[in-house]
Every structure is written in structure tokens, then in C-alpha cells.
C-alpha beads as a LAMMPS data file, in Angstrom:
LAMMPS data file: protein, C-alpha beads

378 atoms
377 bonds

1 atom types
1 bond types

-500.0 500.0 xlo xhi
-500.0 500.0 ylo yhi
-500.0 500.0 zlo zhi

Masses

1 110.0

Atoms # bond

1 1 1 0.000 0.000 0.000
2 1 1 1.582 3.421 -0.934
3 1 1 0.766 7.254 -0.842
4 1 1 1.805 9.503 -3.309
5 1 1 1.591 13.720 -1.938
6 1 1 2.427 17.061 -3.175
7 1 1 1.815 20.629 -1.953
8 1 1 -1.735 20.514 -2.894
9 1 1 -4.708 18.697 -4.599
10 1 1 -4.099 20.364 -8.002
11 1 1 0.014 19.763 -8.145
12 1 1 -0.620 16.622 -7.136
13 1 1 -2.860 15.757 -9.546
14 1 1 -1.451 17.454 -12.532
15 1 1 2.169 15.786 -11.352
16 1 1 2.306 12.945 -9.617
17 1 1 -1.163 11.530 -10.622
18 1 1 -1.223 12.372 -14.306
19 1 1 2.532 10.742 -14.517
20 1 1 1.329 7.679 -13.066
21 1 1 -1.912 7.362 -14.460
22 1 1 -2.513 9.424 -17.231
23 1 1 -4.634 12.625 -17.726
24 1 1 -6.946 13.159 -15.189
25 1 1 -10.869 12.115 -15.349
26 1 1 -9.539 9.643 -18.960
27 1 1 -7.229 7.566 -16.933
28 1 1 -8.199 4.277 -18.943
29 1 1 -7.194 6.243 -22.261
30 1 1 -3.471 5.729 -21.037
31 1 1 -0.441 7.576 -20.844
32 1 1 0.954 7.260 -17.222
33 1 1 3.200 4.935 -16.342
34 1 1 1.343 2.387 -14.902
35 1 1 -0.154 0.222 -17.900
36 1 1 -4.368 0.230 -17.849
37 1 1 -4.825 -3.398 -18.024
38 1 1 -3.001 -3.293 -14.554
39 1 1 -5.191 -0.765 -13.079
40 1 1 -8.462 -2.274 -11.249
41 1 1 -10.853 1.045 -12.622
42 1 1 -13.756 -0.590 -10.484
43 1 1 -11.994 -0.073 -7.477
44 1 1 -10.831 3.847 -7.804
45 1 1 -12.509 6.159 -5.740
46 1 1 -11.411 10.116 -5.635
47 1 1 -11.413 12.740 -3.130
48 1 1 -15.053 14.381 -3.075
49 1 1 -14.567 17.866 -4.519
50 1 1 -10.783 16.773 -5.161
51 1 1 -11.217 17.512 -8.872
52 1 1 -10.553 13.956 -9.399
53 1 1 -8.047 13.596 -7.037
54 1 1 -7.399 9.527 -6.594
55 1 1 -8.282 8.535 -3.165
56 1 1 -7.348 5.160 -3.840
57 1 1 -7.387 2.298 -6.510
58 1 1 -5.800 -1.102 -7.089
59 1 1 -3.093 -1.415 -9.668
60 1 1 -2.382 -5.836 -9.999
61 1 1 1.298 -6.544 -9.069
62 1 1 3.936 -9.049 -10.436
63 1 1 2.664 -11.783 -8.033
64 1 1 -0.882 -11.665 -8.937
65 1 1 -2.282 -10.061 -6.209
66 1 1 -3.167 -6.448 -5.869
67 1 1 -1.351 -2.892 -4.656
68 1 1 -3.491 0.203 -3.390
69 1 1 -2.035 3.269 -4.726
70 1 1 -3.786 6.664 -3.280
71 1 1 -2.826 10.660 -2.675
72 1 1 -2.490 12.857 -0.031
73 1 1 -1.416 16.981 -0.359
74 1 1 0.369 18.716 2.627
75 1 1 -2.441 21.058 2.779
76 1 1 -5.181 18.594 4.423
77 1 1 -5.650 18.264 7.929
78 1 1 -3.340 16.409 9.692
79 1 1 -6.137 13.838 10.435
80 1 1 -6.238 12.448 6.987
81 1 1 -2.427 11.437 7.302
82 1 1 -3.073 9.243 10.061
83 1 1 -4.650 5.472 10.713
84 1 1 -3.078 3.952 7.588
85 1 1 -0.269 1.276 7.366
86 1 1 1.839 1.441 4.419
87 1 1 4.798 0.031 3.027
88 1 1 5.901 3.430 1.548
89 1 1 4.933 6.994 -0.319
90 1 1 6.408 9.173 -3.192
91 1 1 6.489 12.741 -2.178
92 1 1 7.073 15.705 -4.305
93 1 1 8.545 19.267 -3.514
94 1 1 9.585 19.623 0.012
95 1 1 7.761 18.247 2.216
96 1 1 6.843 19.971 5.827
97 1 1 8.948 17.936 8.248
98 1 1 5.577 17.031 10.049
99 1 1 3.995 14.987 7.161
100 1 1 7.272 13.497 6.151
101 1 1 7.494 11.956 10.020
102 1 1 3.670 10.941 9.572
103 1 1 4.893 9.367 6.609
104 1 1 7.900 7.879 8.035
105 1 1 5.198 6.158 11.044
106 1 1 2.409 5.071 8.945
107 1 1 5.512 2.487 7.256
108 1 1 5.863 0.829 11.125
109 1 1 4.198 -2.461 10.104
110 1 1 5.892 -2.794 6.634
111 1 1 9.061 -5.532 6.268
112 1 1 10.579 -3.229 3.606
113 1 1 9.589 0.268 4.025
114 1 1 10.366 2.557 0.969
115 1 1 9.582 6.369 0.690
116 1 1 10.679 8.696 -2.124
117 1 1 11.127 11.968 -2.193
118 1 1 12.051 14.184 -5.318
119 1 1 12.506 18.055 -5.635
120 1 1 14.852 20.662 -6.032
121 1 1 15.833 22.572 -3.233
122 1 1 14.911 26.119 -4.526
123 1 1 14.038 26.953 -0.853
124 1 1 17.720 26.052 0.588
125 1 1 18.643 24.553 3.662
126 1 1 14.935 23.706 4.781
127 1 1 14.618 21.158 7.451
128 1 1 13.916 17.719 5.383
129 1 1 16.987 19.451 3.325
130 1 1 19.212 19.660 6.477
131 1 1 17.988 16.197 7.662
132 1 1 19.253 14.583 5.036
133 1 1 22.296 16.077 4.245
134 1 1 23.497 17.500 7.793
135 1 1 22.729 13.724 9.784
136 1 1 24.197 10.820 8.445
137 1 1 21.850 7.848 8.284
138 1 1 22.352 4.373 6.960
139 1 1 18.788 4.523 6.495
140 1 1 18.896 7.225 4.053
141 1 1 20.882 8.251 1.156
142 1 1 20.649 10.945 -1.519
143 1 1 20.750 10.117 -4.811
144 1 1 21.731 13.772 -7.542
145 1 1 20.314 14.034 -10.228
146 1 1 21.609 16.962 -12.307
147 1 1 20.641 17.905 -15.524
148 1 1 23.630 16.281 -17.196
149 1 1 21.646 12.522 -16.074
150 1 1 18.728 13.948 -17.753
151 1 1 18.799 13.132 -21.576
152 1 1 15.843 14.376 -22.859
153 1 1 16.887 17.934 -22.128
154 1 1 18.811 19.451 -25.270
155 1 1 22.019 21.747 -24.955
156 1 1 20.060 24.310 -26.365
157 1 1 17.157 24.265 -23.834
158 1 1 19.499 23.850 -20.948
159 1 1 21.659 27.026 -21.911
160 1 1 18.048 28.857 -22.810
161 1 1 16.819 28.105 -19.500
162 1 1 20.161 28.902 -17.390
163 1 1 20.311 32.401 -19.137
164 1 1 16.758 33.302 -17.716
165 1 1 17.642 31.835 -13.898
166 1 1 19.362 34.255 -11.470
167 1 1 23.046 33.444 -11.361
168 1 1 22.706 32.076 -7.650
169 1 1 20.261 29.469 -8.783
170 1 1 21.934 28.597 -11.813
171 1 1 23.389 25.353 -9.811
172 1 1 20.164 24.916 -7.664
173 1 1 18.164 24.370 -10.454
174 1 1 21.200 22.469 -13.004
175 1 1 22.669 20.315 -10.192
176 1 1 20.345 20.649 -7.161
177 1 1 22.366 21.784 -4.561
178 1 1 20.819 23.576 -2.338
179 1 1 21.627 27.254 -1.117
180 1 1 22.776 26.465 2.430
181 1 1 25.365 28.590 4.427
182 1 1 27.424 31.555 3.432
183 1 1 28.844 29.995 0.110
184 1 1 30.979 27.419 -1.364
185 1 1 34.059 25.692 -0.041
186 1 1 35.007 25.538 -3.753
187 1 1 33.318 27.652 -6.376
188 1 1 34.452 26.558 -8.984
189 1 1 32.128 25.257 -11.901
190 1 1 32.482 21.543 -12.751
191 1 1 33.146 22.064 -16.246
192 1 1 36.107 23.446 -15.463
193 1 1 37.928 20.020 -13.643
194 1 1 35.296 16.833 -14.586
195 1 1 36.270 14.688 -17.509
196 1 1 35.824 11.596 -19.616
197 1 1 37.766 8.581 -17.960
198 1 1 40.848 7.084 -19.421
199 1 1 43.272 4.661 -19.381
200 1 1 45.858 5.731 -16.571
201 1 1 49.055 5.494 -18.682
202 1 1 51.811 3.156 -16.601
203 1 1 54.647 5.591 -15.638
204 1 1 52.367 7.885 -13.948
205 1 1 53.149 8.069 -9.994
206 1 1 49.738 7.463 -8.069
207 1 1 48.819 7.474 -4.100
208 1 1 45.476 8.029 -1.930
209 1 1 44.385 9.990 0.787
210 1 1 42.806 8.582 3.354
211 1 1 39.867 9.582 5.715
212 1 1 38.941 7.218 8.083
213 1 1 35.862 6.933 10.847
214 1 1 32.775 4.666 11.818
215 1 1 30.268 6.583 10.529
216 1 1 32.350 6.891 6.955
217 1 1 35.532 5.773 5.423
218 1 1 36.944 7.330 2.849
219 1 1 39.512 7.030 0.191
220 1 1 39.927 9.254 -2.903
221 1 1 42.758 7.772 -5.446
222 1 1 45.082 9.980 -7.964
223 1 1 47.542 10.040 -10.393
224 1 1 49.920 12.460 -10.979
225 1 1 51.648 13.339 -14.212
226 1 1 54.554 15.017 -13.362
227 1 1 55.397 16.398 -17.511
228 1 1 52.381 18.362 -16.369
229 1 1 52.119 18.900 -12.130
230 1 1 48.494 17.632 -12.912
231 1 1 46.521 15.370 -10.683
232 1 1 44.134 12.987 -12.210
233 1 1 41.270 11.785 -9.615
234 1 1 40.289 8.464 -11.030
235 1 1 38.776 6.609 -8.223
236 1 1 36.654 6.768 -4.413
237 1 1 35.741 4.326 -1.581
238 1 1 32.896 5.802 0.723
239 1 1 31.069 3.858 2.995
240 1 1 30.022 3.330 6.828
241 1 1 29.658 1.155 9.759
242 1 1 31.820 -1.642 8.502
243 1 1 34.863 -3.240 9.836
244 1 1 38.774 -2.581 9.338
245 1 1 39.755 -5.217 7.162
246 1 1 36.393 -4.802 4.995
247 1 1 37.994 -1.704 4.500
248 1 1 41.162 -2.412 4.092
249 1 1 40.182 -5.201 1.463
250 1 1 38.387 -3.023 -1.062
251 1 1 41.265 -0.197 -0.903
252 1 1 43.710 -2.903 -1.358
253 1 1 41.445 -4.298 -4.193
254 1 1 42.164 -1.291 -6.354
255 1 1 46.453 -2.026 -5.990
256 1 1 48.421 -3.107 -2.966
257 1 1 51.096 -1.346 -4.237
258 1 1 49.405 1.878 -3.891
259 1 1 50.503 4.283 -1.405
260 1 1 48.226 6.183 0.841
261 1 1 48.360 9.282 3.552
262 1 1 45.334 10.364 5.914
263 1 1 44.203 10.159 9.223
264 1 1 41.142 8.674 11.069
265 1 1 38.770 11.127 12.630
266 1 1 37.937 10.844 16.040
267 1 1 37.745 13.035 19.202
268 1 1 40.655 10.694 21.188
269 1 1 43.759 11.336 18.778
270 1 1 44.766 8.192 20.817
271 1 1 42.328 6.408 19.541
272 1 1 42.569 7.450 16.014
273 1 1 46.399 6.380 16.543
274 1 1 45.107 3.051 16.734
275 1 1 42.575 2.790 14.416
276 1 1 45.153 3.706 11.837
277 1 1 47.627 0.981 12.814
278 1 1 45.285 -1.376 12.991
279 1 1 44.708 -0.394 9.256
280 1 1 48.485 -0.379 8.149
281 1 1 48.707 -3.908 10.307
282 1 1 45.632 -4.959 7.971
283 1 1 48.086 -4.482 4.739
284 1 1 47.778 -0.388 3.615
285 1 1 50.536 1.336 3.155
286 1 1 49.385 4.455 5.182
287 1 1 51.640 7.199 6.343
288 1 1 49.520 9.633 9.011
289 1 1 48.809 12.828 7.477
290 1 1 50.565 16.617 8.538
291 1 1 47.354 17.479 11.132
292 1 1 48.325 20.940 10.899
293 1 1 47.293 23.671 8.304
294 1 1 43.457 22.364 7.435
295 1 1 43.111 25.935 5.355
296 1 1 46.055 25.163 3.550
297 1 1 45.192 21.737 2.622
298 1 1 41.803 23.489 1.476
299 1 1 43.785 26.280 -1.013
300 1 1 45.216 23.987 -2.151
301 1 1 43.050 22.160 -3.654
302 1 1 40.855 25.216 -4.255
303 1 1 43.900 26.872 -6.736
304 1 1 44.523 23.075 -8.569
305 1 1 40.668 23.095 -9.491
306 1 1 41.061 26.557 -10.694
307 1 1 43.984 25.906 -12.736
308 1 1 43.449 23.191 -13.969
309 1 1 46.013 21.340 -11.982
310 1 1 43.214 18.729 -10.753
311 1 1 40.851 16.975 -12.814
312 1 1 37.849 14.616 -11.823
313 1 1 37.089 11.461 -13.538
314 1 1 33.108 11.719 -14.417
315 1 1 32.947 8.794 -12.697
316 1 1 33.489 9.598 -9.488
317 1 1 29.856 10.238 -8.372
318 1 1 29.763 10.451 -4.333
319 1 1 33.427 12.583 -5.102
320 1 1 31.406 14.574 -7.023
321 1 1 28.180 14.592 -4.895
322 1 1 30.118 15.561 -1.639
323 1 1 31.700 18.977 -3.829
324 1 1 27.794 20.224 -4.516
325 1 1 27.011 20.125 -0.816
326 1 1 30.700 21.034 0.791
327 1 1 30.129 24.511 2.336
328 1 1 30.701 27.266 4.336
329 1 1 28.360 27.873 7.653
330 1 1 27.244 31.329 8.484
331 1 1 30.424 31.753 11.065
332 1 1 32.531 31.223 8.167
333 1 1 33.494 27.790 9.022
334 1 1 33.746 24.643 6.981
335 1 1 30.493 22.757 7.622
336 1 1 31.710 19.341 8.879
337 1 1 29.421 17.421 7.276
338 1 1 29.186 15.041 4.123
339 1 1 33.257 15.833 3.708
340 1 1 34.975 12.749 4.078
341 1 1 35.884 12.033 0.377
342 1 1 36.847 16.020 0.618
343 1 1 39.567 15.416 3.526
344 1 1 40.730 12.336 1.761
345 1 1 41.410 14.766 -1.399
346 1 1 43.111 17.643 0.311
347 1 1 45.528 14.815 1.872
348 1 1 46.354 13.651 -1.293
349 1 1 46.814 16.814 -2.931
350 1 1 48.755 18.107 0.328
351 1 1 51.366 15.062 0.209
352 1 1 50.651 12.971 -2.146
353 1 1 53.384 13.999 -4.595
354 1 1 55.890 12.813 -2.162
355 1 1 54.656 9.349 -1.766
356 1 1 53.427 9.091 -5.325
357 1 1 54.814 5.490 -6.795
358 1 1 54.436 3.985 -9.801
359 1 1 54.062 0.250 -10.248
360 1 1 57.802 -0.515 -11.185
361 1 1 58.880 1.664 -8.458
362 1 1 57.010 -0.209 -5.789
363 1 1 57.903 -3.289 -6.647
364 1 1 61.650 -2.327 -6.422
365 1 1 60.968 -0.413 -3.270
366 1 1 58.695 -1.978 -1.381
367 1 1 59.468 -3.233 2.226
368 1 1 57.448 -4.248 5.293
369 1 1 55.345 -1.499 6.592
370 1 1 57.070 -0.806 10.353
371 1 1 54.585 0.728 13.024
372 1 1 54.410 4.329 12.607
373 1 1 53.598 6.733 15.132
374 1 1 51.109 8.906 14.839
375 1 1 52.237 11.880 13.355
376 1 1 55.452 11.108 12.351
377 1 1 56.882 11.993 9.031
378 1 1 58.866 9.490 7.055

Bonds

1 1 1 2
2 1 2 3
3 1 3 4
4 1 4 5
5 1 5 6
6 1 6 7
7 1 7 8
8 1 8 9
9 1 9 10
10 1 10 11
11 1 11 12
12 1 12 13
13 1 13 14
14 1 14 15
15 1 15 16
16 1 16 17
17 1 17 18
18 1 18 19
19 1 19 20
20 1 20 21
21 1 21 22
22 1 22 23
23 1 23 24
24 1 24 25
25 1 25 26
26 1 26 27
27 1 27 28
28 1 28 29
29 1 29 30
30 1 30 31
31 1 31 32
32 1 32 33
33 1 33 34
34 1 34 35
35 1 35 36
36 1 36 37
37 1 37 38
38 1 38 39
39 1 39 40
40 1 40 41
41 1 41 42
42 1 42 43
43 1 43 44
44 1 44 45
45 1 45 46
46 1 46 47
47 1 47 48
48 1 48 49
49 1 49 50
50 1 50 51
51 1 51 52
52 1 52 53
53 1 53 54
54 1 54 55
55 1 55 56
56 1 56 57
57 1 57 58
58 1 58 59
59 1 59 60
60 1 60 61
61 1 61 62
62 1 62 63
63 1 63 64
64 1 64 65
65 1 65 66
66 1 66 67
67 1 67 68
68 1 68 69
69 1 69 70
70 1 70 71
71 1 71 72
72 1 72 73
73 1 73 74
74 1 74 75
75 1 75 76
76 1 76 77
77 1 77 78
78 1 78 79
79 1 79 80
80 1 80 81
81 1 81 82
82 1 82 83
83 1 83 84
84 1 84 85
85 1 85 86
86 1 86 87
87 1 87 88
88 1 88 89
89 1 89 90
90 1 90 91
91 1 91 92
92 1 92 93
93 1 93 94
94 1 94 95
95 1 95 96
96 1 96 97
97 1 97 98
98 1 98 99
99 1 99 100
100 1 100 101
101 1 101 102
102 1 102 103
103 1 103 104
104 1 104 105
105 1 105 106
106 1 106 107
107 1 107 108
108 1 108 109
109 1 109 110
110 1 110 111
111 1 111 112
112 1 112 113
113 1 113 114
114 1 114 115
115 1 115 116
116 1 116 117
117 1 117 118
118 1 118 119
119 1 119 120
120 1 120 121
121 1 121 122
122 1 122 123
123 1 123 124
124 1 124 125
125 1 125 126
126 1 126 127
127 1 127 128
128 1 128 129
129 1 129 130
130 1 130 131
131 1 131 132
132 1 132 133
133 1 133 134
134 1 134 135
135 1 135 136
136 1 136 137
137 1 137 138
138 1 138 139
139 1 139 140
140 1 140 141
141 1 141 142
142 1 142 143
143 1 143 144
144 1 144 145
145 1 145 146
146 1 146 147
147 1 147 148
148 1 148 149
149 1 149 150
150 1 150 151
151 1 151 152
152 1 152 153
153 1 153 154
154 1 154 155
155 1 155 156
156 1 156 157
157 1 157 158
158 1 158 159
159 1 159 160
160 1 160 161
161 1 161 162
162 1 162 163
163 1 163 164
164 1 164 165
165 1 165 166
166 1 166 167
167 1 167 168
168 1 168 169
169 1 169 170
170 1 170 171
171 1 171 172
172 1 172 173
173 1 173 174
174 1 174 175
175 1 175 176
176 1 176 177
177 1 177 178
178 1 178 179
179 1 179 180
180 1 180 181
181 1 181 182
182 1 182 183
183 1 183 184
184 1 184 185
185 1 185 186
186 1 186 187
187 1 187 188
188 1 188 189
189 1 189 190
190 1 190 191
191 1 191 192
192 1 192 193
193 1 193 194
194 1 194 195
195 1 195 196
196 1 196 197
197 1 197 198
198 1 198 199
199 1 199 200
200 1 200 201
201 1 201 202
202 1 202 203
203 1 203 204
204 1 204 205
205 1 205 206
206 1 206 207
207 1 207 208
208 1 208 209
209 1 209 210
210 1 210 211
211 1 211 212
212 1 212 213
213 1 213 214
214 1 214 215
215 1 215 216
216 1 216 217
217 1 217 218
218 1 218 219
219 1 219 220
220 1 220 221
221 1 221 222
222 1 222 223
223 1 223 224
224 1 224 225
225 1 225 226
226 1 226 227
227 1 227 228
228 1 228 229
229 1 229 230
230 1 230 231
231 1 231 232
232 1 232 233
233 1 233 234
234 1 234 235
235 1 235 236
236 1 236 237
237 1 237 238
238 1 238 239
239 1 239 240
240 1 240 241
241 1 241 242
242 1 242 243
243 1 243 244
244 1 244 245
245 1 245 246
246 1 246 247
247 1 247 248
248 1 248 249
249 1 249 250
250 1 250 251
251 1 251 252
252 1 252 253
253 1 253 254
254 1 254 255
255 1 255 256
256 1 256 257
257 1 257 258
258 1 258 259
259 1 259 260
260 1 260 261
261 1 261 262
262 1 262 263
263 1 263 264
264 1 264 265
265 1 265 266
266 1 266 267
267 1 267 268
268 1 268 269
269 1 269 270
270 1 270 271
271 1 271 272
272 1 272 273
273 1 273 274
274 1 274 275
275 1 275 276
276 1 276 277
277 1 277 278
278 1 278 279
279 1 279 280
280 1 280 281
281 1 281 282
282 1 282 283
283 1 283 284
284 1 284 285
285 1 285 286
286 1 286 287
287 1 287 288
288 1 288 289
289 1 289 290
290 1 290 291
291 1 291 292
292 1 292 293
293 1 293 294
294 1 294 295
295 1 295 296
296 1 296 297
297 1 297 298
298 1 298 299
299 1 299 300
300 1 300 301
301 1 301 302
302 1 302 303
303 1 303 304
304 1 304 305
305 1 305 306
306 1 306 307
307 1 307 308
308 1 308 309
309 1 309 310
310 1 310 311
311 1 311 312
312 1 312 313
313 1 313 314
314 1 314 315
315 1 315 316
316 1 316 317
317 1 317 318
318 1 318 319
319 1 319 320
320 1 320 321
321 1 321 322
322 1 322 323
323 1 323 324
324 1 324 325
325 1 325 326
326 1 326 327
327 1 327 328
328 1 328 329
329 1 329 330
330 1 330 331
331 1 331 332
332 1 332 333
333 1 333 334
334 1 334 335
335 1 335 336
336 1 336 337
337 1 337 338
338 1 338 339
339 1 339 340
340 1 340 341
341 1 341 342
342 1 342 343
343 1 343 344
344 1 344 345
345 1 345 346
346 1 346 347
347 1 347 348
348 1 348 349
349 1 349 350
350 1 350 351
351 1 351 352
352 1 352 353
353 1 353 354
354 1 354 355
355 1 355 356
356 1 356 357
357 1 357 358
358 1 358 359
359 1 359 360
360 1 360 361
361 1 361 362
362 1 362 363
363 1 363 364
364 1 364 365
365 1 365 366
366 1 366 367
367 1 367 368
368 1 368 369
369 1 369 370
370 1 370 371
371 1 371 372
372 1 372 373
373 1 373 374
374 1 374 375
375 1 375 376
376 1 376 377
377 1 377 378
């Protein structure tokens, strides 16, 4: 059973309902997304003076039996979000934090809850917008959708459209990043640094910064081509709540050989002392990162963007999601949120040309890894 809900009765039905079922009031003519001959037309009933509004009706699943589909707008009373079980909702603009929790209860009884929501965030940092991207959740996850994953849209529409959008919504409306804080860690248009992938040629040096924690791990990879003092980002590792050696195996997985430099974040710098041995004593070839200079670390990536002295494989998607939301709060201060993949970069961008190897050189080189203290430089 599942809820779709907009702002009101008349989005709703002109968006949500006429994309999954077709124009409103000649639903069994076609053209939504859900085929007729699933939809159960006996069964729909609509909102009295909804304007044909769907309260519910029965669309006929895979397994043979039957799903209820029905709306809801954030503009009813309260009471009509309440009483139901579901097993999930699609909702569409931003919701009111209120009806999204309503939502989020109604899915108690279901064994796999689902709930969708899809907007952009022209209102900035509201508070489903700061839930999501401010508190880290294994049960969430954004997924971006800019208009370059949209191929319908022409280059000729998409430049038409920027040119008549205020220059500080031009990326709100192309990428969907909200407009949160005081402005942009690095403002620096992704034209400028993301390209095609392509085969890494052999004699180029590479290393990877590390950033390290329970919540996230984080590992950004680069090669450097030292004709040019250019660093190629090729490859990421982001994810949470998983153990050292799981780690440690799918960083090894993308070359052993590989050097790396970073820290792991935690409030006990003993304790992050630890966790990072008990990484190099799992088989990476870490060296702790300089702690000092954070701003430094930052310009420097900030001028290689700008320059052209950094470029971003295409493919690096949570790399690139992380950049749209890494920000500036309204003290001035580096929001410390969502910027693991971020740290990992300005470690490897800080140091990495000093630790840079290429294949042939490791395998000359290479020797056990000796316990390192923390902080010490090699």
C-alpha cells in the first residue's frame, strides 16, 4: 500500500497523478506509467470535490495479487495522514517535516519500508533538506540528479533556461544543490575540472588519501603526471559502519602497491592512533597525514581546481556529490558534514606527490610497513 503527496490537490494531480496514471478524469485512455490493463478502474474512488483527485485504486502486481495506490497533499488536515499502514509513499517538492514523520510512522508495520522523495531545493537549507544532508543515516541516502543525467533535455534548452535563472540558482536548479550557508568551499564550476575517464598510462606516480571513521571511510585515489604537475582523480571508496579489514580489502582491491596518507577522525587522537595501525597492520601502506594547516590543505586544492592542476574522472559520483554540498556555515566555518571524500582529497593533494609510486617503483621499493607513530613523518 503506498501514498503519493504534493503541496496541494491540483500539483498533485497534474504531477504525480497524471505521470502515473494518465490525464486526469480519462485515466483508462493511457499515458501514465502504470499500464491500464493493470489498473483495477472498479476499485478507484477520488477525493469528493478533489477535482478527481485519486483517493485510492488497485493497480495488480507481479505476483498476482493487488497494490493500493492513493494521494495525499500537505495542505489537508493532519487527520487524513493518520490510521493507515503502508509500506511506503512518493512525495514531491519539500515536504513539511511534520507529514514526512507521519509518513515515516504510517511504514511501522511494513518488512521493507520505501519512501521517495524528489525536488529541487529552490528553498535552501529547509529542514527535510538539512535532515538529510546534515545527519548521516544508513537509512537514508541521496541520490543527484543533475541535468547532465537527464537526456531528454537538449544543450540548447538547458543554456536557454540557465540564461533566464538568477546566477545564484543557476546550480540549484542544473545540479540541485541547495543554497545552504554563506557559500561554497570551492566555487568553482564543474566544467572546469570533470572529464571523460581514461586509461591511466603506466609511468604515472599514483597514491590516496585517506579519511577514516565509523560513521564513513573514505579514500579518494590519484595520479599524478609530473610532464604536467596535474593530478588525475580516477577513483573513491565511501562507505560506513563496517569493519577494518572490509575496508582495508576493497582499498587494497584497487592495488596493494598503492601508497596512501590520511588520518582517522575521532575526538581521542589516541584512539585514532590506533585505528590507523590497525589499518596499516591490515596491509595499507598508510603514512599519518601533517594534522596541521586544514586551510592550507583546502587552497590547495581550491587553486589546482582553478587551474586546472586537478581533474575529476566523471565517474566519481559520491566525489562529485560531496563537492555540490561542501560549504561554508554562516560563522565562516567549513560545515563538517558530508566531507569525508573532501579530507581524503586535500591529503592527497597536500602530500601525495611525495609518496606518489608507480608500479615498477614499488615493486623495487617496497618493504614491510614498520609501526608508525602517529604523526610522524617518514
Amino acid at each position: 500500500k503506498w501514498w503519493f503527496a504534493g503541496e496541494s490537490m491540483k500539483t498533485t494531480r497534474q504531477n504525480q497523478q497524471r505521470f502515473l496514471f494518465g490525464d486526469v478524469g480519462v485515466e483508462q485512455a493511457g499515458g501514465g506509467l502504470i499500464p491500464t490493463d493493470r489498473i483495477d478502474f472498479d476499485s478507484l474512488r477520488r477525493w469528493p470535490g478533489g477535482g478527481g483527485l485519486i483517493d485510492s485504486v488497485r493497480v495488480k502486481h507481479v505476483s498476482g495479487g493487488y497494490s493500493t495506490v492513493g494521494a495525499r497533499t500537505y495542505k489537508q488536515d493532519f487527520i487524513d495522514w493518520e490510521g493507515e499502514n503502508l509500506d511506503g509513499g512518493w512525495m514531491d517538492e519539500p515536504p513539511p517535516i511534520k507529514h514526512y514523520q507521519a509518513l515515516v510512522t504510517r511504514t511501522r508495520g511494513s518488512e521493507h519500508p520505501c519512501i521517495m522523495l524528489t525536488h529541487t531545493p529552490k528553498k535552501g537549507a529547509t529542514e527535510i533538506v538539512v535532515l538529510f544532508t546534515a545527519e548521516q543515516s544508513n537509512s537514508r541516502a541521496i541520490i543527484n540528479c543533475t541535468w547532465d543525467d537527464v537526456p531528454h533535455l537538449t544543450e540548447k534548452w538547458k543554456r536557454d533556461a540557465l540564461a533566464n535563472v538568477p546566477s545564484y540558482m543557476r546550480d540549484t536548479v542544473s545540479k540541485g544543490i541547495p543554497t545552504i550557508g554563506i557559500g561554497a568551499v570551492y566555487p568553482i564550476p564543474e566544467e572546469m575540472f570533470k572529464i571523460d575517464p581514461f586509461k591511466i598510462p603506466d609511468h604515472w606516480p599514483r597514491a590516496f588519501g585517506f579519511d577514516g571513521g565509523w560513521h564513513n571511510t573514505a579514500a579518494t585515489w590519484g595520479a599524478f603526471d609530473r610532464d604536467s604537475a596535474t593530478w588525475y582523480l580516477y577513483d573513491e571508496h565511501k562507505a560506513g559502519e563496517l569493519l577494518i579489514p572490509v575496508h582495508a580489502a576493497a582499498i587494497k582491491s584497487r592495488g596493494a602497491w598503492i601508497p596512501g596518507v590520511g588520518d582517522v577522525r575521532l575526538s581521542n587522537i589516541k584512539d585514532g592512533e590506533e585505528l590507523l595501525e590497525e589499518y596499516i597492520e591490515n596491509g595499507l601502506p598508510i603514512i599519518p597525514a601533517y594534522k596541521q594547516g586544514k586551510e592550507a590543505r583546502v587552497e590547495k586544492v581550491r587553486q589546482g581546481l582553478m587551474t586546472g592542476k586537478i581533474k575529476v574522472f566523471s565517474t566519481m559520483r559520491k566525489w562529485l556529490e560531496e563537492y555540490r554540498m561542501y560549504h561554508y556555515d554562516d560563522n565562516g566555518l567549513i560545515k563538517k558534514q558530508n566531507d569525508h571524500l573532501m579530507d581524503a582529497t586535500q591529503h592527497l593533494i597536500d602530500e601525495g606527490p611525495r609518496i606518489a609510486k608507480t608500479i615498477q617503483q614499488a615493486s623495487v621499493a617496497r618493504k614491510p610497513i614498520r609501526s608508525i607513530k602517529f604523526g610522524e613523518r617518514m
